[in-house]
Jmol script that loads the backbone (N, CA, C; Angstrom):
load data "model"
ATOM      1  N   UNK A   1     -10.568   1.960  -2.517  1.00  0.00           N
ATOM      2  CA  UNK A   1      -9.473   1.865  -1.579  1.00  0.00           C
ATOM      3  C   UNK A   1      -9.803   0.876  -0.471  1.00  0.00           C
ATOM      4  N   UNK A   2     -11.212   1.095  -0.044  1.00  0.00           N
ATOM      5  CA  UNK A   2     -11.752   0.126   1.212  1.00  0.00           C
ATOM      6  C   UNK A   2     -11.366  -1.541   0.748  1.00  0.00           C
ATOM      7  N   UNK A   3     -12.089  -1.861  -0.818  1.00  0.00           N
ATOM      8  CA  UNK A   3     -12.215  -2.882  -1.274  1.00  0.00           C
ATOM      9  C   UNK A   3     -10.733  -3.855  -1.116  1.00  0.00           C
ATOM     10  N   UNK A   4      -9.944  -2.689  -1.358  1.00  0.00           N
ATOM     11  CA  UNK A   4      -8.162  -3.152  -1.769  1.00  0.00           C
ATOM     12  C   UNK A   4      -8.002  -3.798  -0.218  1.00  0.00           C
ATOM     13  N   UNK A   5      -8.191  -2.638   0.833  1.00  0.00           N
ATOM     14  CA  UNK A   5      -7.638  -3.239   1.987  1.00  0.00           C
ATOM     15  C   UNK A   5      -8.465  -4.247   2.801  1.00  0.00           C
ATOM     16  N   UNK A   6      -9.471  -5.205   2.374  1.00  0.00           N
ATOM     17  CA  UNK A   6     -10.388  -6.106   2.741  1.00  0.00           C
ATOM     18  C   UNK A   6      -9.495  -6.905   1.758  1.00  0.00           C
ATOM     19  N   UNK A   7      -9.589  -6.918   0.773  1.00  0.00           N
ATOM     20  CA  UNK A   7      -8.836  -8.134  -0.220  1.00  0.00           C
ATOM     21  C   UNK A   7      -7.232  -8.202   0.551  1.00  0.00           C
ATOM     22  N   UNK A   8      -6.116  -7.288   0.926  1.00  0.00           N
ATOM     23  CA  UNK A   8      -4.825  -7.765   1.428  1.00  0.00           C
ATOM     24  C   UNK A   8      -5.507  -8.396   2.400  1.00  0.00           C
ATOM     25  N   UNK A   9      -6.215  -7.709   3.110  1.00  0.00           N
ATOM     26  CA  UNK A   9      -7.055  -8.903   4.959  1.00  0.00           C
ATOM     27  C   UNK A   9      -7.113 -10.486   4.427  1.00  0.00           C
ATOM     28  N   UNK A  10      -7.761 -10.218   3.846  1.00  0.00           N
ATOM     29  CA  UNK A  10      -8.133 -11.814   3.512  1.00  0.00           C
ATOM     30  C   UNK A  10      -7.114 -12.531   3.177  1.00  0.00           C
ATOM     31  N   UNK A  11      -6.103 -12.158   2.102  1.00  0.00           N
ATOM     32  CA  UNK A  11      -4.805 -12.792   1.698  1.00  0.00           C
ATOM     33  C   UNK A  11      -3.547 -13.217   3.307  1.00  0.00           C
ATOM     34  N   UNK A  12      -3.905 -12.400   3.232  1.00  0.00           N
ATOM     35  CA  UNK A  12      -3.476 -12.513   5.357  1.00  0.00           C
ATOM     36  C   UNK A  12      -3.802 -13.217   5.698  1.00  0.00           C
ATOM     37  N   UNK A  13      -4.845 -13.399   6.086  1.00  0.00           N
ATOM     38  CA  UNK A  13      -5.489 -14.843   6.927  1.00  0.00           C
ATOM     39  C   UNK A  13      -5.854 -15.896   6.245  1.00  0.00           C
ATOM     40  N   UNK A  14      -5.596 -15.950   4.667  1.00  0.00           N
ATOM     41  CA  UNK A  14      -5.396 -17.552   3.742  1.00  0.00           C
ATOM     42  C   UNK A  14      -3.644 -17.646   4.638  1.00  0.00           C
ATOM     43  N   UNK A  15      -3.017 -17.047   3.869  1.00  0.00           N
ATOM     44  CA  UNK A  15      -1.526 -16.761   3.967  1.00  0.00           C
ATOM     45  C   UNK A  15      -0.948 -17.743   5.649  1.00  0.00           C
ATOM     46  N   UNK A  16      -1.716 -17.303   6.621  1.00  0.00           N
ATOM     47  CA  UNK A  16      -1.981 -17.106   8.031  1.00  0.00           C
ATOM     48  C   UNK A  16      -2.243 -18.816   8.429  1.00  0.00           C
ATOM     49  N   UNK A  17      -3.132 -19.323   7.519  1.00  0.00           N
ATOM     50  CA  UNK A  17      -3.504 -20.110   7.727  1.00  0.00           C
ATOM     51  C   UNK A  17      -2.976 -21.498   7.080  1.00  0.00           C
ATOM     52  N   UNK A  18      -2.679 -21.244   5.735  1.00  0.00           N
ATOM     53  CA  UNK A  18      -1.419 -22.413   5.072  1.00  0.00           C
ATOM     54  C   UNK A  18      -0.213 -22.025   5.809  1.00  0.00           C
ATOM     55  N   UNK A  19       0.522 -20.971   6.293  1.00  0.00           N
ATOM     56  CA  UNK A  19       1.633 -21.771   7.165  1.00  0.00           C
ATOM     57  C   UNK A  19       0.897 -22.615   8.399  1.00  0.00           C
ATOM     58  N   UNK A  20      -0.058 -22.409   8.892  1.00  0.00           N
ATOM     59  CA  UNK A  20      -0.496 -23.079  10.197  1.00  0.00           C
ATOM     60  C   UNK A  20      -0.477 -24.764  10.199  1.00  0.00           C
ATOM     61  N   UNK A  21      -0.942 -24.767   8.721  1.00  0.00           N
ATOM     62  CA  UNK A  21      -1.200 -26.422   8.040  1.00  0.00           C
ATOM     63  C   UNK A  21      -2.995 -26.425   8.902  1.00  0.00           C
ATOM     64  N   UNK A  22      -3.025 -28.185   8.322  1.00  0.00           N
ATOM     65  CA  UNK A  22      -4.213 -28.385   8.910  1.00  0.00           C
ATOM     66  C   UNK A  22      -4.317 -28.869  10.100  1.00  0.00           C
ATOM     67  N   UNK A  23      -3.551 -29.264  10.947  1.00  0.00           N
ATOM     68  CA  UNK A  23      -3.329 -29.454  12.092  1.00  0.00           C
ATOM     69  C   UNK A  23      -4.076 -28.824  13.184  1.00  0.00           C
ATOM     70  N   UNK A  24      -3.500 -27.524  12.899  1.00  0.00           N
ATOM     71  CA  UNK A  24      -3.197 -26.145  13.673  1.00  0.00           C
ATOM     72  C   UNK A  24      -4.578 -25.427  13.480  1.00  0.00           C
ATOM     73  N   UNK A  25      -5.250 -24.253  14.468  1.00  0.00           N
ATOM     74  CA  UNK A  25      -6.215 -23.618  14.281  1.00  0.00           C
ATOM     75  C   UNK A  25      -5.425 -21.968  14.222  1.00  0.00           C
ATOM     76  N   UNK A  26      -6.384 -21.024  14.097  1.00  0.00           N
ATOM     77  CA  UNK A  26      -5.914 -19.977  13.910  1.00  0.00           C
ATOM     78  C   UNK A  26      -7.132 -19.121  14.872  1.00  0.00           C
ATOM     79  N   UNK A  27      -7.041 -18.436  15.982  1.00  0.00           N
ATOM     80  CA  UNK A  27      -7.903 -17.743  16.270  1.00  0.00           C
ATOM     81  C   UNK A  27      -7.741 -16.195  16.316  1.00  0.00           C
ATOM     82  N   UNK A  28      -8.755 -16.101  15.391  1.00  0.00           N
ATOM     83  CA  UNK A  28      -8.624 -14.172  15.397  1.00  0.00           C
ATOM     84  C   UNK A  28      -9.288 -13.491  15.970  1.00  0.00           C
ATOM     85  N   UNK A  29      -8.753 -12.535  16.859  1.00  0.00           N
ATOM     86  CA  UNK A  29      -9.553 -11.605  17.760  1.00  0.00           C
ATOM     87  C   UNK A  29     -10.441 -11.097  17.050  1.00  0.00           C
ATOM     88  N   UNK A  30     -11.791 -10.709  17.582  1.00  0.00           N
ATOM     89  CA  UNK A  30     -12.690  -9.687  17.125  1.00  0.00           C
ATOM     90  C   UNK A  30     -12.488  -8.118  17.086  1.00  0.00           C
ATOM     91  N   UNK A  31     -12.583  -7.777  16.495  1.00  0.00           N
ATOM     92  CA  UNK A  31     -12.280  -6.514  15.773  1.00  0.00           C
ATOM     93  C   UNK A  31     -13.296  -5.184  16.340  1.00  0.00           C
ATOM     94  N   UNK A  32     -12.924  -4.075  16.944  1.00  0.00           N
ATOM     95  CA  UNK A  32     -14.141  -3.446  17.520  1.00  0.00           C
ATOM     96  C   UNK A  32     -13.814  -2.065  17.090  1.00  0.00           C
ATOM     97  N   UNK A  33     -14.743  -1.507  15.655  1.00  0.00           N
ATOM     98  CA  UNK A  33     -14.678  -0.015  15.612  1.00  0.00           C
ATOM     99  C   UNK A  33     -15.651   0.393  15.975  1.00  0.00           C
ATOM    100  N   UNK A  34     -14.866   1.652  16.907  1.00  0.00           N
ATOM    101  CA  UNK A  34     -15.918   2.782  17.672  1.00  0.00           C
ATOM    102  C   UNK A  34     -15.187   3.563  17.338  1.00  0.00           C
ATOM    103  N   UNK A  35     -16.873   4.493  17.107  1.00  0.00           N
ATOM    104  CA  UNK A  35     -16.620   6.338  17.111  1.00  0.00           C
ATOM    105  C   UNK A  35     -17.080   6.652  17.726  1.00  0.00           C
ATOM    106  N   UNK A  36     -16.635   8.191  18.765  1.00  0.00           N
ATOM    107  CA  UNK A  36     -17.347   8.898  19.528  1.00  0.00           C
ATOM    108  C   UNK A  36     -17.505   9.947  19.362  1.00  0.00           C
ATOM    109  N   UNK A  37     -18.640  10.342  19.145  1.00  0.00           N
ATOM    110  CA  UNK A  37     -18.991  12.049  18.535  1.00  0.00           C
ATOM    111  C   UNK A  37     -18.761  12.675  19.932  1.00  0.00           C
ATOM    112  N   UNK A  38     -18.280  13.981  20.135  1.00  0.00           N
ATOM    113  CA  UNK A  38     -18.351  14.733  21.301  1.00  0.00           C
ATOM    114  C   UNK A  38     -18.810  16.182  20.614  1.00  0.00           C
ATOM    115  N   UNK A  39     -18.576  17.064  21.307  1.00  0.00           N
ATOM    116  CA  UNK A  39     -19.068  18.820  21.089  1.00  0.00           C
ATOM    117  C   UNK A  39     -18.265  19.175  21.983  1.00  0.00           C
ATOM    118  N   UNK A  40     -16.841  19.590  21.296  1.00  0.00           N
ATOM    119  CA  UNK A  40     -16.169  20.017  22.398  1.00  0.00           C
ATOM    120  C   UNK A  40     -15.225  19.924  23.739  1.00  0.00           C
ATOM    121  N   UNK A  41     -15.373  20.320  24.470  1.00  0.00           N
ATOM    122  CA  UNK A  41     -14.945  19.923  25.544  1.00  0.00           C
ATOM    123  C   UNK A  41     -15.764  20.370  26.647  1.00  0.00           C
ATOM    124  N   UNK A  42     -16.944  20.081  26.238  1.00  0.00           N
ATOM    125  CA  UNK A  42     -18.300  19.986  27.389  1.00  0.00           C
ATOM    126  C   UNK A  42     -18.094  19.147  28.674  1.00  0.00           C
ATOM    127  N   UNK A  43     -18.443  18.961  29.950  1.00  0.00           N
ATOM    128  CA  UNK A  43     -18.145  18.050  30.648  1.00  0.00           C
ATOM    129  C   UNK A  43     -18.737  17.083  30.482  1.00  0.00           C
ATOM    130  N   UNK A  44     -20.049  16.746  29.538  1.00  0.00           N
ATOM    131  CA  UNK A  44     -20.664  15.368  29.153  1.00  0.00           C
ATOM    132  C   UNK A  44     -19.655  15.120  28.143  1.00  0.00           C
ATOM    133  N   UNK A  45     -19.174  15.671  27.260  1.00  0.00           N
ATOM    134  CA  UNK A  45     -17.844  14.815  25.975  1.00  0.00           C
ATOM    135  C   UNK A  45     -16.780  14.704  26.934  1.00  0.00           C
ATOM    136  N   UNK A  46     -16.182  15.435  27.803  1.00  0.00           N
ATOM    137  CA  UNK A  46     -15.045  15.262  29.032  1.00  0.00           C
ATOM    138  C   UNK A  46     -15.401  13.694  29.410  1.00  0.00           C
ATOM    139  N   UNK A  47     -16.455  13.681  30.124  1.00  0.00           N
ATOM    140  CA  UNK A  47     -17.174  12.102  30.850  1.00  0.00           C
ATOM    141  C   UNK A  47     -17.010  11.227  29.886  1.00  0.00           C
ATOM    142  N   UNK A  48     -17.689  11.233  28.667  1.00  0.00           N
ATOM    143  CA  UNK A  48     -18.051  10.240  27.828  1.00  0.00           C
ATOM    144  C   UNK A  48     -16.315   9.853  27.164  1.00  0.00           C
ATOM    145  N   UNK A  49     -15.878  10.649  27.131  1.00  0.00           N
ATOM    146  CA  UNK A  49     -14.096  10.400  26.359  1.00  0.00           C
ATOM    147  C   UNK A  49     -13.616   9.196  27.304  1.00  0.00           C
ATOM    148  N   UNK A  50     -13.461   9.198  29.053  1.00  0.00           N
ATOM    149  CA  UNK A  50     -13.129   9.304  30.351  1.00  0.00           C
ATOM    150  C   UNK A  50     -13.540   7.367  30.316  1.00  0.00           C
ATOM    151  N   UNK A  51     -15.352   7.526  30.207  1.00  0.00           N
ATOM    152  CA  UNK A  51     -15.558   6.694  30.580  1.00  0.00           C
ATOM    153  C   UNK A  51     -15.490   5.193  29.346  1.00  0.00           C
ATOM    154  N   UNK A  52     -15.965   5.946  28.144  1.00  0.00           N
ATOM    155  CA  UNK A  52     -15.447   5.228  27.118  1.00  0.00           C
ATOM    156  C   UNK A  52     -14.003   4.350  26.759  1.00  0.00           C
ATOM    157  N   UNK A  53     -13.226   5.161  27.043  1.00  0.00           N
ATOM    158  CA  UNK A  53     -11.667   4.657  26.970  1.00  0.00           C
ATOM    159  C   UNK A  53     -11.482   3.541  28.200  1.00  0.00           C
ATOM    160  N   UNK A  54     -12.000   4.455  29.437  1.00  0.00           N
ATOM    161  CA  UNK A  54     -11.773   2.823  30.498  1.00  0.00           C
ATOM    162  C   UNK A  54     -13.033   1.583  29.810  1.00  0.00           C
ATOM    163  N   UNK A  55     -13.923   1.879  29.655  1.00  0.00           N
ATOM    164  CA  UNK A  55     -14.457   0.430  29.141  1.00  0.00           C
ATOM    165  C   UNK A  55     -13.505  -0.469  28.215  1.00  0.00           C
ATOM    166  N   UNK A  56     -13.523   0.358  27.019  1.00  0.00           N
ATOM    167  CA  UNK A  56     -12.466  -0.237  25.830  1.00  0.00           C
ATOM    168  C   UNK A  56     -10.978  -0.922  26.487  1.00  0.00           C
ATOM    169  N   UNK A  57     -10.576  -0.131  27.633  1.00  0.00           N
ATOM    170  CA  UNK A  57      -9.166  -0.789  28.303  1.00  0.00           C
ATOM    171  C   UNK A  57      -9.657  -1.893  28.770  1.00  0.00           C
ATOM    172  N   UNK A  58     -10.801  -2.262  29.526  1.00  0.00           N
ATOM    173  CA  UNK A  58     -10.581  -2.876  30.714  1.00  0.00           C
ATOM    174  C   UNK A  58     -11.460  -4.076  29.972  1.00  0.00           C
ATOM    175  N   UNK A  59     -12.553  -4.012  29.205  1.00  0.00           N
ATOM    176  CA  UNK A  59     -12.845  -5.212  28.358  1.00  0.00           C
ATOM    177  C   UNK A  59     -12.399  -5.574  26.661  1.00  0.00           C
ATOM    178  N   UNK A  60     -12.046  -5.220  25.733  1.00  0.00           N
ATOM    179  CA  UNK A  60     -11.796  -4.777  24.635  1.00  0.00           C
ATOM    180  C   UNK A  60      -9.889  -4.322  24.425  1.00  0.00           C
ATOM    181  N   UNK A  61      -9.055  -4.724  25.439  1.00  0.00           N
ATOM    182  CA  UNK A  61      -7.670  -4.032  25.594  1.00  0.00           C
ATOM    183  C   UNK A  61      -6.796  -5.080  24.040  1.00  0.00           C
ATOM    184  N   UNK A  62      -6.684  -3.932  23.380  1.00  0.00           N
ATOM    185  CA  UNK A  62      -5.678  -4.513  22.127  1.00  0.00           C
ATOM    186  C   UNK A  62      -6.882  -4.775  21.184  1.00  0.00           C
ATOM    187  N   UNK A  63      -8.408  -4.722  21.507  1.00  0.00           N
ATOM    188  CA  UNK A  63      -9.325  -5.230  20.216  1.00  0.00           C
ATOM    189  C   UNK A  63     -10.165  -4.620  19.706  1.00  0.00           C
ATOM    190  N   UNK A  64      -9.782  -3.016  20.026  1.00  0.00           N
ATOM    191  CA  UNK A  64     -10.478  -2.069  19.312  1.00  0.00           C
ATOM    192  C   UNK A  64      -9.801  -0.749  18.186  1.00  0.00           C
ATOM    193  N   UNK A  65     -10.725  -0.152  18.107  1.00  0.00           N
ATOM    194  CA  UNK A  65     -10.057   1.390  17.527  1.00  0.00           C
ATOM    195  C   UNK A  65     -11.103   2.123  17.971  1.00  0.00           C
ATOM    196  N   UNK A  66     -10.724   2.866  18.598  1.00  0.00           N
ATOM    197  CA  UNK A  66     -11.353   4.080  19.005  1.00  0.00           C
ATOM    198  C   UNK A  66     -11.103   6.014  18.057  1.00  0.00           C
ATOM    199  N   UNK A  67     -12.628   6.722  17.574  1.00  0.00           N
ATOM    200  CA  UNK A  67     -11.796   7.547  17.215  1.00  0.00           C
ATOM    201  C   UNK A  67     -12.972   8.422  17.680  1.00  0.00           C
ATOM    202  N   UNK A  68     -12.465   9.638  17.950  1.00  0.00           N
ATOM    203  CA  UNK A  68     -12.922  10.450  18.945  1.00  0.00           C
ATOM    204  C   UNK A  68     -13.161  12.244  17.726  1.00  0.00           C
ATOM    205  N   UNK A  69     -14.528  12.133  17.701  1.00  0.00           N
ATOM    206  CA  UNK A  69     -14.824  13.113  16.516  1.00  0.00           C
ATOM    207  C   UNK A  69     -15.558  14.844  17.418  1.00  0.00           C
ATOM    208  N   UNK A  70     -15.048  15.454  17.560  1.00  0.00           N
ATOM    209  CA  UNK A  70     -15.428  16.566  17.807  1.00  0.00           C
ATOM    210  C   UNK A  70     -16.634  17.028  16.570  1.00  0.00           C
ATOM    211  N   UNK A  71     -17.891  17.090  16.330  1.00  0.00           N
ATOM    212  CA  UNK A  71     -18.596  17.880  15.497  1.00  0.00           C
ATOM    213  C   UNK A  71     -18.354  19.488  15.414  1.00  0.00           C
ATOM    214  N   UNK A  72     -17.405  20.132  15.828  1.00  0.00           N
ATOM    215  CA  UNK A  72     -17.635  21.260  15.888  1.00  0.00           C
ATOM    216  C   UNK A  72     -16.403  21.304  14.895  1.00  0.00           C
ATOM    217  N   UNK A  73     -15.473  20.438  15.039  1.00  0.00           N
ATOM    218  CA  UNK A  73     -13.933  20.324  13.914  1.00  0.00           C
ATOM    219  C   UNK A  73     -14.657  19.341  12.775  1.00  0.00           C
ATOM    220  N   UNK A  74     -15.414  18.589  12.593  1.00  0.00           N
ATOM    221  CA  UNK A  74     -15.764  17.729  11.264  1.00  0.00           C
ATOM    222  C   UNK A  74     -17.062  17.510  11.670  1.00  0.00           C
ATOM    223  N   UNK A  75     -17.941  19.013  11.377  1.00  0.00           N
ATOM    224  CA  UNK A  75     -19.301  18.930  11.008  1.00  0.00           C
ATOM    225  C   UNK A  75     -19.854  17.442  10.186  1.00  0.00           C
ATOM    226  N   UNK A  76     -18.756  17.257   8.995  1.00  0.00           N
ATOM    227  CA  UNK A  76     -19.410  16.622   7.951  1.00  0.00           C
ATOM    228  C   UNK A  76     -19.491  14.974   8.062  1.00  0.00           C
ATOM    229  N   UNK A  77     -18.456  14.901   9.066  1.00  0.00           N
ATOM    230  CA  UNK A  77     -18.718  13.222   9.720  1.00  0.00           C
ATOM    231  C   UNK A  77     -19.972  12.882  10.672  1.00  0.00           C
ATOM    232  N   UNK A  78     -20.602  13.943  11.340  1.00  0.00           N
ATOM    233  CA  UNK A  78     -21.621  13.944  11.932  1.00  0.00           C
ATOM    234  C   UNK A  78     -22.605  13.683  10.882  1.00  0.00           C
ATOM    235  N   UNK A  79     -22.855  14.583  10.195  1.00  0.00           N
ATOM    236  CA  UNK A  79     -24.096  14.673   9.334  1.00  0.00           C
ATOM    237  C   UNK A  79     -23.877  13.453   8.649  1.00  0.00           C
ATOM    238  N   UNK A  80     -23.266  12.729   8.098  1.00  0.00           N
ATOM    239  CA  UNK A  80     -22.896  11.581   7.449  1.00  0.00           C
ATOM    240  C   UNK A  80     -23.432   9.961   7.754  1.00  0.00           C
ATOM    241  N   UNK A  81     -23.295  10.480   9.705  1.00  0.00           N
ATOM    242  CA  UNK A  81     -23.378   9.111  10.581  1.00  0.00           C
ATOM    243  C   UNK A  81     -24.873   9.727  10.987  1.00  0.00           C
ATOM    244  N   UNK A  82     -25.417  10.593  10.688  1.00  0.00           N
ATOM    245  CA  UNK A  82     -26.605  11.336  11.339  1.00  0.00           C
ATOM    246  C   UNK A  82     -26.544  11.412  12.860  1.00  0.00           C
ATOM    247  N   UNK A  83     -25.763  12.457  13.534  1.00  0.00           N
ATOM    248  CA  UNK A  83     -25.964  12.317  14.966  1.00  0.00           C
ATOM    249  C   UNK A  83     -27.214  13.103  15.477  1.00  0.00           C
ATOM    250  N   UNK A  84     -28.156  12.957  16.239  1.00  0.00           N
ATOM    251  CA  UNK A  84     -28.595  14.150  16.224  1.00  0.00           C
ATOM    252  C   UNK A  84     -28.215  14.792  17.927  1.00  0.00           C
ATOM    253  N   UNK A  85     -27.483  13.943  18.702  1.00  0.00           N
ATOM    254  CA  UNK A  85     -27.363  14.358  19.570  1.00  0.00           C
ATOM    255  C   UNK A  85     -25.732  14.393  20.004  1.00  0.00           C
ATOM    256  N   UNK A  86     -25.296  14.962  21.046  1.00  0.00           N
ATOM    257  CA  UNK A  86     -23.503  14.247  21.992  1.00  0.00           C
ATOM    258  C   UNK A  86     -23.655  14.196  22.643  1.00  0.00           C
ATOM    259  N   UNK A  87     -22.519  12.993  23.675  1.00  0.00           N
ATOM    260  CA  UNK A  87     -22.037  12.351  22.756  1.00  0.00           C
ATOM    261  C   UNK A  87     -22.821  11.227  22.190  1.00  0.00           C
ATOM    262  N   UNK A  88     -22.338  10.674  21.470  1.00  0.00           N
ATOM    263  CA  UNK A  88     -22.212   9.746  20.790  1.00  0.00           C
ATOM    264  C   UNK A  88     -21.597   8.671  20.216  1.00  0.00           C
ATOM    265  N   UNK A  89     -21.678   7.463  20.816  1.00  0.00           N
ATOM    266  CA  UNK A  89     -21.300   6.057  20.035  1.00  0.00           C
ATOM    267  C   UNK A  89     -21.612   5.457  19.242  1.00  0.00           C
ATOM    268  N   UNK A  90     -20.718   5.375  18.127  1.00  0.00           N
ATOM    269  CA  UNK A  90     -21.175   4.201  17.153  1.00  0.00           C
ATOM    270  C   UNK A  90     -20.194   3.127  17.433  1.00  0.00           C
ATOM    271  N   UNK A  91     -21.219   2.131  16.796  1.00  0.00           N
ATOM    272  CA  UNK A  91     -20.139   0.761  16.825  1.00  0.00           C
ATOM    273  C   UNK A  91     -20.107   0.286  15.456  1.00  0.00           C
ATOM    274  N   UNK A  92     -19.244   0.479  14.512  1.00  0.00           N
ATOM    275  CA  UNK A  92     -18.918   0.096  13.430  1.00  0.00           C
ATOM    276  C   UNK A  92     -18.792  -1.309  12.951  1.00  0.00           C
ATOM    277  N   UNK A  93     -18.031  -1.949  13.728  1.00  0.00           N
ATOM    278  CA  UNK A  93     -17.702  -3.233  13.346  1.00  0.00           C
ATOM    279  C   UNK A  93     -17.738  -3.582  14.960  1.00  0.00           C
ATOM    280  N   UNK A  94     -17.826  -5.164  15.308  1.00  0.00           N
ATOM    281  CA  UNK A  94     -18.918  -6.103  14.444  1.00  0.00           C
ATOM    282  C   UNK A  94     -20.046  -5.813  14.324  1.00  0.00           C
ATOM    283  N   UNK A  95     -20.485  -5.750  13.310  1.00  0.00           N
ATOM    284  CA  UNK A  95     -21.967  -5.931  13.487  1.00  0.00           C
ATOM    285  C   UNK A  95     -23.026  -6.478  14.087  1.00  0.00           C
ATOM    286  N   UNK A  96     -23.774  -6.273  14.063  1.00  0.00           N
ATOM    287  CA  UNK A  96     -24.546  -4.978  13.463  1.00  0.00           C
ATOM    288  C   UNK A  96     -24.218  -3.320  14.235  1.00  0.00           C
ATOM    289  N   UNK A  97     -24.336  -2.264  13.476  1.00  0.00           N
ATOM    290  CA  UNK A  97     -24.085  -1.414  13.557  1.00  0.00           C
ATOM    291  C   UNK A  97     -25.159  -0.681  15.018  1.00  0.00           C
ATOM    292  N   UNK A  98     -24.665  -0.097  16.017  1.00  0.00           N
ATOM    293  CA  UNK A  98     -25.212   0.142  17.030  1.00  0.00           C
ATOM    294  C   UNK A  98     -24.876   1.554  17.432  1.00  0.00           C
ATOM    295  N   UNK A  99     -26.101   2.348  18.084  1.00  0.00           N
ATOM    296  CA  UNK A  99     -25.744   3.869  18.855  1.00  0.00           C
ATOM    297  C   UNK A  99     -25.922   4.115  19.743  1.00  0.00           C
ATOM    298  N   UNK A 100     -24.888   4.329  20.936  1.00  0.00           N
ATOM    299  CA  UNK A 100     -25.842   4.810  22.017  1.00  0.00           C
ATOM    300  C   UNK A 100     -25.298   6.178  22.398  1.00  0.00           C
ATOM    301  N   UNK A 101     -26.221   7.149  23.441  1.00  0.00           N
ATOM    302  CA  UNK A 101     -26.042   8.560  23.822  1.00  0.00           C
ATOM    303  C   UNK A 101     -25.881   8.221  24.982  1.00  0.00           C
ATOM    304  N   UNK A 102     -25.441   9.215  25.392  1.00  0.00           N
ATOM    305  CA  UNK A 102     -25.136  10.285  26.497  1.00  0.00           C
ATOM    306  C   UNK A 102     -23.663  10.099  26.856  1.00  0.00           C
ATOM    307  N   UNK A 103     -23.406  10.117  28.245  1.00  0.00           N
ATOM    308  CA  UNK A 103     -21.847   9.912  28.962  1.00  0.00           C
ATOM    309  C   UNK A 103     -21.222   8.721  29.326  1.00  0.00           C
ATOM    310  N   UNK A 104     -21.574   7.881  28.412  1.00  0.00           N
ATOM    311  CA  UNK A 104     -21.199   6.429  28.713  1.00  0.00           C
ATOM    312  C   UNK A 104     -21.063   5.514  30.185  1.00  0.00           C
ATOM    313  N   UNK A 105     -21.498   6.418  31.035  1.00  0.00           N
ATOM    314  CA  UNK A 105     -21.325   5.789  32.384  1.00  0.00           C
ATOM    315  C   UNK A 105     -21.991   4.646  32.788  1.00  0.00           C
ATOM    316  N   UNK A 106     -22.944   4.360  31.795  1.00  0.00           N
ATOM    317  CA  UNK A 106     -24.341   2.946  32.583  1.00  0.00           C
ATOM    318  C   UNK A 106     -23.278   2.013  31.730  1.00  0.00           C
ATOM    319  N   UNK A 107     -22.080   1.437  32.143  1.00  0.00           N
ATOM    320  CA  UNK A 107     -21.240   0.483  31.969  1.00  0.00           C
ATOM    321  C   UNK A 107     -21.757  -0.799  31.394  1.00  0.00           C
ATOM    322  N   UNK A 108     -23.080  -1.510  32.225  1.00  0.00           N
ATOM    323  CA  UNK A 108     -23.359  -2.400  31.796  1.00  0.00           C
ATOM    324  C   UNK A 108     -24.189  -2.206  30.184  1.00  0.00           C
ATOM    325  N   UNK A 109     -24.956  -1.657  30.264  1.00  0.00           N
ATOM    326  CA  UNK A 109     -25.573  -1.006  29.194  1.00  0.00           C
ATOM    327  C   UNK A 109     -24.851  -0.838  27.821  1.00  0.00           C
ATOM    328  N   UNK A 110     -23.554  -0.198  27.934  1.00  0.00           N
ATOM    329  CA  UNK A 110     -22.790  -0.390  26.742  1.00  0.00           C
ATOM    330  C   UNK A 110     -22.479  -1.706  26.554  1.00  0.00           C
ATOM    331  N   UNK A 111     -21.875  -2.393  27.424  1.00  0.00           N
ATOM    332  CA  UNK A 111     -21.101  -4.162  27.378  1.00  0.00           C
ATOM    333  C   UNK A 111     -22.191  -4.687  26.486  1.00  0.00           C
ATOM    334  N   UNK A 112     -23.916  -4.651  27.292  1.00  0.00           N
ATOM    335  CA  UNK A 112     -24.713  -5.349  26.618  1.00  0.00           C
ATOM    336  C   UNK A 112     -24.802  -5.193  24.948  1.00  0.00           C
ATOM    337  N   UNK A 113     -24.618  -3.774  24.799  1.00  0.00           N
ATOM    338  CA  UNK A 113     -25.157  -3.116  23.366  1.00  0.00           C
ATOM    339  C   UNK A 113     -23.828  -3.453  22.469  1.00  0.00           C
ATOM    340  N   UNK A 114     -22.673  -3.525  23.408  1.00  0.00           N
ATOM    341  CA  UNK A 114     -21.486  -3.788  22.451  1.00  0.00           C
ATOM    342  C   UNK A 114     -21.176  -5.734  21.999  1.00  0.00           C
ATOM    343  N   UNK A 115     -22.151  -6.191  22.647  1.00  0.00           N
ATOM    344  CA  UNK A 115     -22.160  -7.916  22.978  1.00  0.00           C
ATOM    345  C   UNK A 115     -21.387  -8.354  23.085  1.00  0.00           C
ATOM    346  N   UNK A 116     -20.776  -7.670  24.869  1.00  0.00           N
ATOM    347  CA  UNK A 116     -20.151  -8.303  25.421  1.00  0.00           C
ATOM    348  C   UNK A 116     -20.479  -9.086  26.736  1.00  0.00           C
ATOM    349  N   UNK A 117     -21.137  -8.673  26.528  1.00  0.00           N
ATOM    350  CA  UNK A 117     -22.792  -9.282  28.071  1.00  0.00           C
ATOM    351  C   UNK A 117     -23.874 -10.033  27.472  1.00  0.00           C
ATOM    352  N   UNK A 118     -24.261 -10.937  27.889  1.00  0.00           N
ATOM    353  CA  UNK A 118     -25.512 -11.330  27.542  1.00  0.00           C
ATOM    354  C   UNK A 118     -26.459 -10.350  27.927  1.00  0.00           C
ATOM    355  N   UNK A 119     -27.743 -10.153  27.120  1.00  0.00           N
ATOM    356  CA  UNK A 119     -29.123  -9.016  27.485  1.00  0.00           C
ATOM    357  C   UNK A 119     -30.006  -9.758  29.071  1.00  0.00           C
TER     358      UNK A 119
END
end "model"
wireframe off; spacefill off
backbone 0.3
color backbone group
């Protein structure tokens, strides 16, 4: 199913790109999947939901997906991504694949890890 919807992507952006001609450039936003493991409604998953979403608005607005995983409702996505702690960020796409813990508040710290900052 994954394979199918990478092959329409691509036909998209050939497609995307012969109407453009050669003239013309095409620039495509970068693409940003995040997951956030929480436990609940702890006040560290409360924080981390809070502070996560304003990052994603305020740098990332229109160029992400955010999806927000309670382990206590889908044990089996945890064990899958191996969390061993919450919360938790993954960064799916772009790569390379990245994790960081706790309440997302050290702002710069994520930007860097998400490379949107230079280190």
């Amino acid at each position: 199913m994954k394979a199918a919807k990478v092959e329409n992507n691509k036909k998209s952006e050939t497609a995307m790109k012969e109407e453009a001609g050669p003239a013309k450039s095409i620039t495509v936003k970068a693409e940003y999947v995040l997951r956030l493991y929480v436990a609940g409604t702890t006040p560290n998953s409360v924080r981390a939901i809070e502070n996560i979403k304003h990052i994603c608005e305020e740098y990332l607005k229109g160029r992400y997906d955010l999806e927000v995983v309670d382990i206590y409702q889908q044990p089996v996505l945890a064990k899958g991504d191996q969390i061993i702690a919450v919360p938790t960020l993954i960064k799916k796409l772009p790569l390379p694949l990245r994790k960081f813990i706790g309440d997302m508040s050290t702002t710069e710290r994520i930007l860097v890890g998400l490379d949107l900052r230079p280190k």
